[in-house]
C-alpha positions in Angstrom: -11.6 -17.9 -32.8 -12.5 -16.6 -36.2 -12.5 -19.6 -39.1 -8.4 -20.5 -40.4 -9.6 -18.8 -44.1 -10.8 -15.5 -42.7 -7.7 -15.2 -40.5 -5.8 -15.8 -43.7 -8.0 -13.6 -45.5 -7.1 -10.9 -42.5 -3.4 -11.5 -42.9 -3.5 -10.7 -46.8 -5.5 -7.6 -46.2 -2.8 -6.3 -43.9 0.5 -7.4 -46.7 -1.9 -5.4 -49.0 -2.2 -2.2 -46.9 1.4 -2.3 -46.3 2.9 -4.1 -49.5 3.0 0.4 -51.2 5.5 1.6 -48.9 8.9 2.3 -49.7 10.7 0.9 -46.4 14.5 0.8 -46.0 16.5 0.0 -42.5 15.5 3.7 -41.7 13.4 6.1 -42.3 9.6 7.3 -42.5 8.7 3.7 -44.7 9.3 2.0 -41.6 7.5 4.3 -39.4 4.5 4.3 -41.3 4.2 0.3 -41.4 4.4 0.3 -38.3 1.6 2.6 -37.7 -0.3 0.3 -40.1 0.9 -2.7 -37.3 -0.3 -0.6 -34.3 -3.7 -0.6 -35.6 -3.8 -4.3 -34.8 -1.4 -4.9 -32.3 -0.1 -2.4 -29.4 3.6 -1.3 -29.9 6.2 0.3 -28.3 8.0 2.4 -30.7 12.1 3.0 -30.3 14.1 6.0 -32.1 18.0 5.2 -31.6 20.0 8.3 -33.2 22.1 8.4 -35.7 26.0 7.3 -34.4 24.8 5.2 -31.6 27.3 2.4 -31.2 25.5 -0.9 -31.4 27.9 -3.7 -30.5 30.6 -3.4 -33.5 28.5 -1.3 -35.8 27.1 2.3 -35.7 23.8 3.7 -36.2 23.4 4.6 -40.2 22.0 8.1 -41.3 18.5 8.0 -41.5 17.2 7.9 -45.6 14.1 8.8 -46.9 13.1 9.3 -50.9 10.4 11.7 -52.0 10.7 10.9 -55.8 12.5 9.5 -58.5 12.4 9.0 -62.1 14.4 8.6 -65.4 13.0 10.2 -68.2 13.9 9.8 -71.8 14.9 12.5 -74.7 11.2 13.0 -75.2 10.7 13.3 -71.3 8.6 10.5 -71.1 9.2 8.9 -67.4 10.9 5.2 -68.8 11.6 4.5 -65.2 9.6 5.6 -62.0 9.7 5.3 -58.6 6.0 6.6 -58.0 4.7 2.7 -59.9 7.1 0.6 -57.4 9.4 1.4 -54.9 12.0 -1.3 -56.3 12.5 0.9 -58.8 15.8 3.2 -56.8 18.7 1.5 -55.4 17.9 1.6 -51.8 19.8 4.6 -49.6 20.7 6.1 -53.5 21.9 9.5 -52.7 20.7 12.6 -53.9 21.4 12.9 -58.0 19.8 15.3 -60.5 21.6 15.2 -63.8 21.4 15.1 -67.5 23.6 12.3 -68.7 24.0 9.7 -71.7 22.6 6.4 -71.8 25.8 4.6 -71.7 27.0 6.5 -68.7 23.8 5.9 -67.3 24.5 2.5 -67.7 26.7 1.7 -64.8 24.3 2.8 -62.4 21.3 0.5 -63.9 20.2 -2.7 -62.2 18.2 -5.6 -64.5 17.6 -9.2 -64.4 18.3 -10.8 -67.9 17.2 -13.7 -67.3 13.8 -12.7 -65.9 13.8 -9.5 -68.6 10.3 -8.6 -67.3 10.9 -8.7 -63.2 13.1 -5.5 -61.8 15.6 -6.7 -59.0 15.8 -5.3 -55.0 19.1 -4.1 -54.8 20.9 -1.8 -52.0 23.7 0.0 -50.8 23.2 0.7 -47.5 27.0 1.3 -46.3 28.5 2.9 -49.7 27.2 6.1 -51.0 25.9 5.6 -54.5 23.0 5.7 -56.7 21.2 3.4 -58.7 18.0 2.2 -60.6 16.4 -1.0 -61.0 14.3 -1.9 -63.9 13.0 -4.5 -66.0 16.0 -5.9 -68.6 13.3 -5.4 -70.7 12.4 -1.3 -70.6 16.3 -1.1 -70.9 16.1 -2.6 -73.7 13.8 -0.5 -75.7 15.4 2.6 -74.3 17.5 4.6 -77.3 20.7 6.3 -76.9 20.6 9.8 -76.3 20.5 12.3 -73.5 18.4 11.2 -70.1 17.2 13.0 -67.3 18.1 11.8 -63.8 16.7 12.5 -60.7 16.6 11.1 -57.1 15.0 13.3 -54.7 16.0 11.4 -51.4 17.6 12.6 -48.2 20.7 11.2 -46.4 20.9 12.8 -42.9 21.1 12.7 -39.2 18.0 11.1 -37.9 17.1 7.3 -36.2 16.3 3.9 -36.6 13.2 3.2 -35.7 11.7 -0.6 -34.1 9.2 -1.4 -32.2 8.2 -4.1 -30.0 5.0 -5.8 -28.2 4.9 -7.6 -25.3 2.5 -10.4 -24.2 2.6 -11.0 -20.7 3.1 -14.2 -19.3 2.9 -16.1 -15.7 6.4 -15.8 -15.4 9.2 -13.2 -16.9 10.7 -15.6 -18.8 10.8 -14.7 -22.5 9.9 -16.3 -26.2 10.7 -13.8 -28.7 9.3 -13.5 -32.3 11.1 -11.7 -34.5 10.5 -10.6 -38.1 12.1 -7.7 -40.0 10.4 -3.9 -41.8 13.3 -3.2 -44.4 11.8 -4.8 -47.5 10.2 -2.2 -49.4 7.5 -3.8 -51.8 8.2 -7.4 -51.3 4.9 -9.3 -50.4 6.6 -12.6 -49.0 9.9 -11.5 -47.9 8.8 -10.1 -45.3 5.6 -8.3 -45.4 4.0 -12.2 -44.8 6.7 -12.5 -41.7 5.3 -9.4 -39.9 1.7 -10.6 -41.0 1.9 -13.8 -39.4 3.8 -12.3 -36.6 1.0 -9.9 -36.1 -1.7 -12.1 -35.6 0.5 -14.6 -33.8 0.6 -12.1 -31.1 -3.4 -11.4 -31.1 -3.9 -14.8 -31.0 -1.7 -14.9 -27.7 -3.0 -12.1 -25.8 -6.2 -14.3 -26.0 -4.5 -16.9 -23.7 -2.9 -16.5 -20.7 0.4 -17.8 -21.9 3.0 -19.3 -19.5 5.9 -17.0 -20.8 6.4 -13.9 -21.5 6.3 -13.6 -25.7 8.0 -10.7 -27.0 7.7 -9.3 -30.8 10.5 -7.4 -32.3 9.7 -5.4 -35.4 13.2 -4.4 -36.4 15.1 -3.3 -39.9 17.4 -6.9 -40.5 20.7 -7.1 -39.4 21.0 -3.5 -37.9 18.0 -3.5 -35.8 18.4 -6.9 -34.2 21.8 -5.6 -33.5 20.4 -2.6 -31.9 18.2 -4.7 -30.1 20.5 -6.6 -29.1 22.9 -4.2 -27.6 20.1 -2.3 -26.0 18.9 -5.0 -23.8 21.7 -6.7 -22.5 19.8 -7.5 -19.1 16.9 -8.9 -20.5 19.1 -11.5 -23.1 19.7 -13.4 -20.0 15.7 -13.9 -19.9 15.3 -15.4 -23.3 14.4 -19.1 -23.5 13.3 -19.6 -26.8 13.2 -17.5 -29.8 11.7 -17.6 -33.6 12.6 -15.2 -36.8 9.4 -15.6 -39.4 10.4 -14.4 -43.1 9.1 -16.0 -46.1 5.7 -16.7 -44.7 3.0 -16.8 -47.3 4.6 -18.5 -50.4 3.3 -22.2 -51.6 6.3 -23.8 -50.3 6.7 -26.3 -47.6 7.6 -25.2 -44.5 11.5 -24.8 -43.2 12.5 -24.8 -40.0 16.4 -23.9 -39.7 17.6 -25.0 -36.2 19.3 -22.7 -33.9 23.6 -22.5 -33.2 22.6 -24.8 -30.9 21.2 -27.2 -33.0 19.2 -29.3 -29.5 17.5 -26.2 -28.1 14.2 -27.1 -26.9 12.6 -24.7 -29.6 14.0 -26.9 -31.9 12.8 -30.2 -30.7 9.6 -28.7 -30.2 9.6 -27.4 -33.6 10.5 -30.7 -35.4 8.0 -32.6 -33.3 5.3 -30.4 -33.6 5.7 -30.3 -37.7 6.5 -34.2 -37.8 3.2 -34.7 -36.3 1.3 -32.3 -38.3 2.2 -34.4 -40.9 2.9 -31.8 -43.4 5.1 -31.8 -45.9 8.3 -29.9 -44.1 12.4 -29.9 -44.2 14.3 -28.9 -40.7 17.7 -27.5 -41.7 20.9 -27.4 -39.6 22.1 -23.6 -38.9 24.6 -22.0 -40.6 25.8 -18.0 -40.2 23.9 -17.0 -43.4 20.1 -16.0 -43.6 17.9 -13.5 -41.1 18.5 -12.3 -37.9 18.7 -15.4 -36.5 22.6 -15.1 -37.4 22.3 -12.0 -34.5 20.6 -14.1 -31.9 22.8 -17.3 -32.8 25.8 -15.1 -32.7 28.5 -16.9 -30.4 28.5 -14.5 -27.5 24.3 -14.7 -27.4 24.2 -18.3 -28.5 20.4 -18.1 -28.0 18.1 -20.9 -28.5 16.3 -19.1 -31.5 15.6 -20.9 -34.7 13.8 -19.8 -38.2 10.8 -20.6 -39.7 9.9 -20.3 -43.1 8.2 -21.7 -46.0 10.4 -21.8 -49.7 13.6 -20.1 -47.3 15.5 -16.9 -48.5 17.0 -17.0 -51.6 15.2 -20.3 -52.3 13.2 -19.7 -54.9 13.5 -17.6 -58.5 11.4 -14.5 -57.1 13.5 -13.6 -54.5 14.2 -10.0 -53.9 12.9 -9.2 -57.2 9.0 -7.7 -58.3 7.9 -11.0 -58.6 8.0 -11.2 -54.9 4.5 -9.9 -55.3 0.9 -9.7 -53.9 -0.2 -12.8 -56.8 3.0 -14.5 -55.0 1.3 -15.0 -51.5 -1.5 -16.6 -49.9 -4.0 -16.5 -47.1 -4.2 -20.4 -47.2 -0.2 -20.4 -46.9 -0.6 -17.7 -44.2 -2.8 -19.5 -42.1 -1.1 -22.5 -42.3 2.5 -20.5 -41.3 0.3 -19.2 -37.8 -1.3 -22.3 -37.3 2.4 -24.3 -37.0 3.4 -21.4 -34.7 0.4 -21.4 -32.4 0.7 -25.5 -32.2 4.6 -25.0 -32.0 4.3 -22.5 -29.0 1.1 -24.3 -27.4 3.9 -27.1 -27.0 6.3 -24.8 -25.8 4.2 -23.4 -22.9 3.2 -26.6 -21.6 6.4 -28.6 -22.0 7.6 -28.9 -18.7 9.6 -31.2 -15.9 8.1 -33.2 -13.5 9.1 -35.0 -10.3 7.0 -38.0 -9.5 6.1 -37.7 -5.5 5.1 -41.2 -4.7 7.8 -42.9 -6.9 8.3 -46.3 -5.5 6.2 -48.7 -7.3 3.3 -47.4 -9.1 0.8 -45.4 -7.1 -3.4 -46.5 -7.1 -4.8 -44.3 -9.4 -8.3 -46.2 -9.2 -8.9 -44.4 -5.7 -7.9 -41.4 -6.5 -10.5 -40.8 -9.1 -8.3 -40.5 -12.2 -9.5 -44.0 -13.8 -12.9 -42.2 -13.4 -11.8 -38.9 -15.0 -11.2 -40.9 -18.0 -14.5 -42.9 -18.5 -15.9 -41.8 -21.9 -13.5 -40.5 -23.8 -12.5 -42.4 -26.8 -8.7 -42.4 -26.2 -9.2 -43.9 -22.7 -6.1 -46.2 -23.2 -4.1 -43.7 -24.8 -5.0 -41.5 -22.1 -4.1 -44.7 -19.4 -1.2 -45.2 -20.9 0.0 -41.5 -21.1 -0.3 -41.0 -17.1 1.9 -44.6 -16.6 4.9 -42.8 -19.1 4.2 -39.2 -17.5 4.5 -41.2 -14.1 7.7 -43.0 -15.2 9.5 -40.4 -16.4 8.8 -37.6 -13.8 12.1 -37.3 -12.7 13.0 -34.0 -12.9 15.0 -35.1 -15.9 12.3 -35.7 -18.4 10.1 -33.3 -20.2 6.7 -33.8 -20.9 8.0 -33.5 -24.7 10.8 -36.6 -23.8 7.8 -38.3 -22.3 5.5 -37.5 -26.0 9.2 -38.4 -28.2 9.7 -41.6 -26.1 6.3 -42.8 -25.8 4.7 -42.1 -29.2 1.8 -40.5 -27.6 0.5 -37.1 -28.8 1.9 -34.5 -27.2 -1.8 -32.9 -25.6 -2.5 -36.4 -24.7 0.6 -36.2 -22.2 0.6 -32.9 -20.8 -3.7 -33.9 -20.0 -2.5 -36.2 -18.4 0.4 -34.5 -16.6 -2.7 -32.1 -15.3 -4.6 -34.5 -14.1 -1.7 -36.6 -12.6 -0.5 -32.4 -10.9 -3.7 -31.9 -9.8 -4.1 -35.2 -7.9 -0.9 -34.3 -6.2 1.0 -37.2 -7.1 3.7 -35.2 -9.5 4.9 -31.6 -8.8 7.1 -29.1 -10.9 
């Protein structure tokens, strides 16, 4: 496996290529990160029409923008959407017009308290128009006549997501999900499908025990979609993760699922306790990314969130600052890492059922005090196989047996191996 800073370094390379494009919840943006995404990863690509009923919402036009600029008396362009793609209200309409700066007002989007950053607004459901700009350049605009133009395209088309499958040993499913609406935002969520890209490489690597599924969806709408579409293969989902917010300097948040005691949650909380890093776990609430969708009470899946500063957590959220200086590769890493030790636990964690349970079987003759000589954890390695022993039965999980013990988790499930493959435990 390539070193944790060139990974990193990897990851940043990739928010770079794809931090340009003006992405919405449809549209050719979208499309073309994820043609940037299937240059690393294998996807299959879905185009659902336009007025497709998706559980209680419908399919949106599809919107895509060509240009778009204000330009002042002299002509000069004050505000332009070729510099940053935050610069138009996202799904504006069509408008070319000559109008004055106070009417121009009321469809102008700034941040006075942050006069230099320009905001991420939308209006996805409500035809309008709109610019956003640094308070700033509104500022030192003058009154007098302005010239207005959106070149952008409302019509009949799709929504586009894709997905990549990992297979595993059985059809069981994990599923990642991260979403490609944000247009030039570098942590929410170019970071999210960045990590979630090379989360998947890193698994198709490994033979993985489930099947880990990646959903590159717009938010909100495309989960939806998703979920409506695959109504069958819900009922196969175990365990589930959204990744947003992935690169800032933060700590890492883990937001439980509805359920709040679904095993990706203990396994999430144990895996970042042990790590030692610095962290918060969160209870769910209805508010936040798609995990709302997943959560939703006629899914109730067992899918919680991770993320590092969480949405809306910190000043430079949904605004320019949100920008390439804002991420990391060392944050990066450190995001993939806690998901490759989180779903390492995960695959392994399983039930037991102790087959010679009456009193405690001889594990001198059967080689396994032998199997240990050397190591420097022999105890803790003793001592794991007596708890994996004591608690195989069938209602105990090698992560209860980790929780209850105080032994590392790869210490236990070793041990469970060795104790499986001497036939004394089965699953």
């Amino acid at each position: 496996m390539a070193p944790v800073t060139e990974i990193g370094e990897e990851m940043y390379a990739l928010v770079e290529r794809m931090y340009p494009l003006c992405r919405s919840i449809t549209g050719d943006g979208v499309r073309a990160t994820l043609d940037i995404v299937g240059e690393y990863i294998p996807l299959q690509r879905h185009e659902v029409p336009t007025g497709t009923q998706v559980l209680d919402w419908t399919v949106p036009q599809e919107w895509n923008i060509r240009d778009a600029y204000i330009a002042d008396p002299t002509g000069k362009r004050v505000v332009d959407f070729a510099a940053s793609s935050l610069h138009v209200l996202g799904y504006s309409v069509p408008v070319s017009a000559t109008m004055p700066l106070a009417e121009l007002r009321e469809h102008l989007h700034t941040l006075p308290d942050h006069p230099n950053w320009v905001p991420y607004r939308t209006s996805y459901y409500k035809p309008e128009w709109g610019f956003c700009l640094a308070q700033e350049t509104l500022d030192a605009m003058p009154d007098g006549e302005y010239e207005v133009r959106i070149d952008s395209a409302l019509a009949d088309g799709h929504l586009t997501y894709a997905e990549h499958v990992v297979p595993g040993q059985v059809s069981d499913e994990v599923i990642v999900s991260c979403h490609v609406c944000h247009p030039s935002l570098a942590n929410d969520n170019l970071a999210g499908i960045a990590v979630a890209t090379f989360l998947a490489r890193a698994l198709a690597r490994q033979t993985p025990y489930y099947t880990y599924r990646f959903i590159f969806a717009p938010g909100t709408i495309g989960a939806i979609t998703w979920l409506a579409r695959n109504a069958e293969r819900v009922e196969r989902v175990r365990h589930g993760l959204v990744l947003a917010c992935a690169g800032d300097s933060g700590h890492l948040t883990y937001k439980q699922s509805r359920r709040g005691d679904a095993e990706i949650d203990r396994v999430m909380g144990h895996v970042l306790a042990a790590s030692e890093r610095p962290h918060r776990v969160t209870e769910f609430t209805p508010y936040g990314y798609d995990e709302r969708q997943f959560c939703s009470p006629g899914f109730n899946l067992g899918v919680g969130s991770l993320s590092r500063t969480p949405y809306a957590g910190y000043p430079e959220y949904h605004t320019s600052a949100d920008n390439l200086d804002f991420v990391s590769p060392e944050a990066m890493a450190d995001t993939l890492a806690v998901c490759r030790e989180a779903f390492a636990v995960l695959d392994r964690n399983r039930q037991y059922v102790n087959l010679s349970p009456y009193g405690e079987p001889q594990l001198g003759r059967r080689g396994l005090y032998d199997a240990l000589g050397g190591r420097s954890d022999t105890k803790q390695a003793q001592m794991a196989m007596l708890w994996v022993l004591n608690l195989s039965d069938g209602e105990h999980s090698l992560l209860d047996v980790a929780e209850r013990s105080g032994l590392p988790f790869d210490t236990v499930a070793a041990a469970a191996d060795a104790l499986h493959g001497a036939g004394l435990i089965k699953a």
